[in-house]
C-alpha positions as CSV (number, residue, x, y, z in Angstrom):
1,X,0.0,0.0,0.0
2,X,1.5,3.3,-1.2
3,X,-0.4,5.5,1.5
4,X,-0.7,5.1,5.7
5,X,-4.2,7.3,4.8
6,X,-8.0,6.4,5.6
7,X,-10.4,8.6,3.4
8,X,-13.9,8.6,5.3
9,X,-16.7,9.4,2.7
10,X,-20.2,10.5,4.1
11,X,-22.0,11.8,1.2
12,X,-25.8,11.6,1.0
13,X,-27.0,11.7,-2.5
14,X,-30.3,11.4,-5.0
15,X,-30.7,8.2,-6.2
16,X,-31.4,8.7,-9.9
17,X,-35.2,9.1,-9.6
18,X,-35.6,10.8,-5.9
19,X,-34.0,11.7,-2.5
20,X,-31.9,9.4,-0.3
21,X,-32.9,8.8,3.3
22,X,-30.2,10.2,5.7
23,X,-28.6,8.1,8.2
24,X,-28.5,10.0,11.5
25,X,-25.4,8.1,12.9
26,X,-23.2,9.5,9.6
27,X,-21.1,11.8,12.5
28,X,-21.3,9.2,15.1
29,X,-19.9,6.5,12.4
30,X,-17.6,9.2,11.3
31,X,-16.0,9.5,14.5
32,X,-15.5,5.8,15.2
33,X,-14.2,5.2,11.9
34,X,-11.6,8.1,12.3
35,X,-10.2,6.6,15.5
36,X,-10.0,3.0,13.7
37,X,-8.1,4.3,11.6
38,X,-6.1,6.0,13.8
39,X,-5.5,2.9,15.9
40,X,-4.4,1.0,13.3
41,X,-1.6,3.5,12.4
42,X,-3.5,5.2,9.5
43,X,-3.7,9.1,9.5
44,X,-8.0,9.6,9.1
45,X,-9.3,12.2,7.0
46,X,-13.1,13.1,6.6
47,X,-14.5,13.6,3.3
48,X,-18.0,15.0,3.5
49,X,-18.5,15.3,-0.2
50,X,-16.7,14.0,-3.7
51,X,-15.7,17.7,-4.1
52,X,-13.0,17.0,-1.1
53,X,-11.4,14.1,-3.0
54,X,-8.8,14.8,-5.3
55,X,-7.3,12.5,-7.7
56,X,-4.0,13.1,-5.8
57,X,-5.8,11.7,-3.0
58,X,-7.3,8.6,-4.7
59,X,-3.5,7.9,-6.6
60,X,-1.8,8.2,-3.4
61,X,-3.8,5.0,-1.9
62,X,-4.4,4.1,1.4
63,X,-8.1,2.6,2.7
64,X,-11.2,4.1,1.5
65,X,-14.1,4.1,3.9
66,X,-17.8,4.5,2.5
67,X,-20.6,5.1,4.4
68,X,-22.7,6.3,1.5
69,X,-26.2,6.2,0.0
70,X,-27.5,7.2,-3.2
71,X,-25.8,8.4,-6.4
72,X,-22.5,9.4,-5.2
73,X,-21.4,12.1,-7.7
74,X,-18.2,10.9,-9.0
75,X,-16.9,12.2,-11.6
76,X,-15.4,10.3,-14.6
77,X,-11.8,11.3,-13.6
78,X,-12.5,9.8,-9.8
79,X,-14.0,6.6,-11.3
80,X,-11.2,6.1,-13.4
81,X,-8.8,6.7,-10.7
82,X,-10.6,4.9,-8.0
83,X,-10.5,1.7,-10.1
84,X,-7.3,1.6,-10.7
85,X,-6.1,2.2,-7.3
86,X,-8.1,-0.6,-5.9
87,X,-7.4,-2.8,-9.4
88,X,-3.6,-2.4,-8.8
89,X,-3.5,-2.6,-4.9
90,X,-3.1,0.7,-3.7
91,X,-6.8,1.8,-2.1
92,X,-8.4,-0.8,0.0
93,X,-12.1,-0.4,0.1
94,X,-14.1,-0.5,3.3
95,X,-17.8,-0.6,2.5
96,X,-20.5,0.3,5.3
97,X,-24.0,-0.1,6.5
98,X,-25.7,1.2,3.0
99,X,-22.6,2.0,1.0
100,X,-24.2,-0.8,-0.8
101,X,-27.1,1.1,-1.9
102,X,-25.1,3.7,-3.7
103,X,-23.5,4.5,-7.2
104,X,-25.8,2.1,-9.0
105,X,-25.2,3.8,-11.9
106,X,-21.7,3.0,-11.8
107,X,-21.2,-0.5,-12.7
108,X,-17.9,-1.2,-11.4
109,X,-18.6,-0.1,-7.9
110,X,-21.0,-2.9,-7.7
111,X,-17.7,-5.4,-8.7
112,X,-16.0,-3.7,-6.5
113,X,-17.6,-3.8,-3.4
114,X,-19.2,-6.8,-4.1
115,X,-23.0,-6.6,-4.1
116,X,-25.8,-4.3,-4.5
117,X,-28.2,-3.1,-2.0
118,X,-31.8,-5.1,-2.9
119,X,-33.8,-3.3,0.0
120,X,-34.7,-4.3,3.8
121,X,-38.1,-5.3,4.3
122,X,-37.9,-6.0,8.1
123,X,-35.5,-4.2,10.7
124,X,-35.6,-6.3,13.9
125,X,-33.2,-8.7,16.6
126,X,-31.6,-11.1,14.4
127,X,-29.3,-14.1,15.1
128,X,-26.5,-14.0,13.2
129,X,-24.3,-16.9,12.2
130,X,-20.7,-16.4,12.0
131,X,-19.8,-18.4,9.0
132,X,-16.0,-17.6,9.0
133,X,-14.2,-17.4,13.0
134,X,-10.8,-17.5,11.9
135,X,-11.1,-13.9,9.9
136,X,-9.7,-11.4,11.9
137,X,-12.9,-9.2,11.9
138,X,-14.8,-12.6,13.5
139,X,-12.2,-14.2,15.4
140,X,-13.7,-12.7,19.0
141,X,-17.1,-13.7,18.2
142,X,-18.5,-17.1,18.8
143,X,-21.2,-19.1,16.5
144,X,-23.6,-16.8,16.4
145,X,-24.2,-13.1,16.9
146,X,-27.6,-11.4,18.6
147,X,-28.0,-8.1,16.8
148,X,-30.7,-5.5,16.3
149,X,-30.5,-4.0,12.6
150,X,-31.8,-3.4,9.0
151,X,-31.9,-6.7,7.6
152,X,-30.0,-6.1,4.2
153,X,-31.1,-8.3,1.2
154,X,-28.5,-7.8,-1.7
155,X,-28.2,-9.0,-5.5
156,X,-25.5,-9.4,-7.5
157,X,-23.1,-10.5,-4.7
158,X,-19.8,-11.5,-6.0
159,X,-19.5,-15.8,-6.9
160,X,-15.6,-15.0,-5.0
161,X,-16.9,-13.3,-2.2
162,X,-16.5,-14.7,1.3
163,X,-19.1,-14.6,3.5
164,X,-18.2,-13.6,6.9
165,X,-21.8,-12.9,8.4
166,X,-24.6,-14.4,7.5
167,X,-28.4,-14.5,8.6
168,X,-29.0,-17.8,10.7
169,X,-31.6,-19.9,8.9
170,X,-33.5,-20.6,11.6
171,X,-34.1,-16.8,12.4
172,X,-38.0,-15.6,12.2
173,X,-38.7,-13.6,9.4
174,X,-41.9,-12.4,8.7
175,X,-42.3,-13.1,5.1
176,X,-45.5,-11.4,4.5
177,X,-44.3,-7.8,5.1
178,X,-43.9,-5.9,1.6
179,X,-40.9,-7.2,-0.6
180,X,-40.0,-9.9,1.9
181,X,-38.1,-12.8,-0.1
182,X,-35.2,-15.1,-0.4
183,X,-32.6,-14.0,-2.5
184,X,-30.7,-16.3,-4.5
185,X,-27.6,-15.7,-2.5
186,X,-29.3,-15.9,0.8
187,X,-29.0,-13.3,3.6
188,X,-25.3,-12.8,3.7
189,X,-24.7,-9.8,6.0
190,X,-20.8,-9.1,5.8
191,X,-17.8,-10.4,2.9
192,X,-14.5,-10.2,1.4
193,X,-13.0,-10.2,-1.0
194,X,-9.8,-9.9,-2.9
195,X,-9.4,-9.9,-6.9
196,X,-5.6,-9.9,-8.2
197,X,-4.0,-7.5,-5.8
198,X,-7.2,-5.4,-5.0
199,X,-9.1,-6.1,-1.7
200,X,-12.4,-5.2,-0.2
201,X,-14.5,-5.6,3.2
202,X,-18.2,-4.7,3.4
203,X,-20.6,-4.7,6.0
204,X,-24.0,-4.4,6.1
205,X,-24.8,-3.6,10.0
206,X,-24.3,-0.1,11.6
207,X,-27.8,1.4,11.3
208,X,-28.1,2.4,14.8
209,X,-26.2,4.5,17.0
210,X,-26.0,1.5,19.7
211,X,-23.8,0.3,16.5
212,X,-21.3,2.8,16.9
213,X,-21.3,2.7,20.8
214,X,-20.8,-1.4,21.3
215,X,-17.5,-2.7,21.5
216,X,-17.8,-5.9,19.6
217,X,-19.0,-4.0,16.9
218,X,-16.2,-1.7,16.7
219,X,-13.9,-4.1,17.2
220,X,-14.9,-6.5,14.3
221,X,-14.7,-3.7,12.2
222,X,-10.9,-2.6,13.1
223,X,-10.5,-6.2,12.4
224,X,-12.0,-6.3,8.9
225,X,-9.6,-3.3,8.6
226,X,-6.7,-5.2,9.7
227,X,-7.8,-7.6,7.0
228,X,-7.4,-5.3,4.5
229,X,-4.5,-3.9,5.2
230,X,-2.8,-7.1,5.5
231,X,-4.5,-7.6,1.9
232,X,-3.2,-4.9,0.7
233,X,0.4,-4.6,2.3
């Protein structure tokens, strides 16, 4: 990795056909993902908007954090840089809460973090299985995880991307809310993945401020940071 920098992007956008519901722990997430960053040796800088990344910025590498929702407004010259800094190794992408449901218009984001956002029909308790205990973001949790949340469902989720977190399939769902399914890839809930020298880690849990305020939380996602910059070292 060609940078010891963490870019933290918090930009609320349009989707393409209407407004994008805020999230109103973006300065509470903001804060906690500044201090990872920090902890892990990194030097943490805020971006509230695409106008404060420069292409110097992107070229120089480092981890990029997205906390994100609707049409980020990149521009063609960030795009282009931004996948070939995470293509050749040198910006580690670390995906959050509904950085999932953004840039649809931009295929290659979707390939690069590794899904799409495919709504939440029920936000509840959920038991979630920890498929992988041996990754460094999971490695202090046991077989499964209580959690309160949005329950993500996602599309397009990468064929190579390994499932840290996923929905235990005994958990009660109540499948005749609107827009309650099964996807075909399940209800995964966190991955990685690595393609050539590029690496992301996504998450899909952080809705709440309790989130942001819970050690276990915060410390899977230093380790899913770790993971990265191990990747990407």
């Amino acid at each position: 990795m060609a940078s010891g920098r963490m870019l933290v992007l918090t930009e609320v956008a349009p989707y393409e056909h209407g407004p994008a519901g805020v999230h109103g722990v973006l300065t509470q997430a903001t804060v906690a993902l500044c201090e990872l960053g920090s902890m892990a040796g990194l030097e943490p800088r805020h971006l509230a908007t695409t106008e404060d990344l420069g292409i110097d910025d992107i070229e120089a590498g480092g981890v990029l954090a997205l906390f994100t929702i609707g049409e980020t407004p990149f521009t063609p010259a960030q795009k282009e840089a931004l996948g070939a800094a995470w293509r050749d190794g040198r910006l580690g992408l670390l995906g959050v809460h509904s950085a999932s449901d953004a840039s649809h218009t931009w295929p290659e984001y979707g390939t690069m973090l590794g899904g799409r956002f495919d709504g939440h029909p029920w936000t509840q308790s959920l038991d979630i299985d920890v498929v992988d205990r041996s990754h460094p973001a999971t490695e202090h949790l046991g077989p499964t995880w209580a959690w309160h949340d949005e329950l993500y469902l996602f599309k397009d989720l990468r064929p190579d991307a390994h499932v840290l977190l996923r929905l235990s399939p005994d958990q009660d769902l109540d499948m005749s809310v609107a827009e309650a399914r099964t996807p075909p890839s399940g209800f995964p809930l966190a991955w990685c993945h690595r393609d050539g020298k590029a690496a992301t880690f996504y998450s899909a849990l952080g809705h709440f401020p309790l989130a942001w305020e819970t050690p276990t939380h915060l410390r899977y996602l230093a380790g899913g940071l770790r993971w990265l910059l191990e990747s990407t070292g």
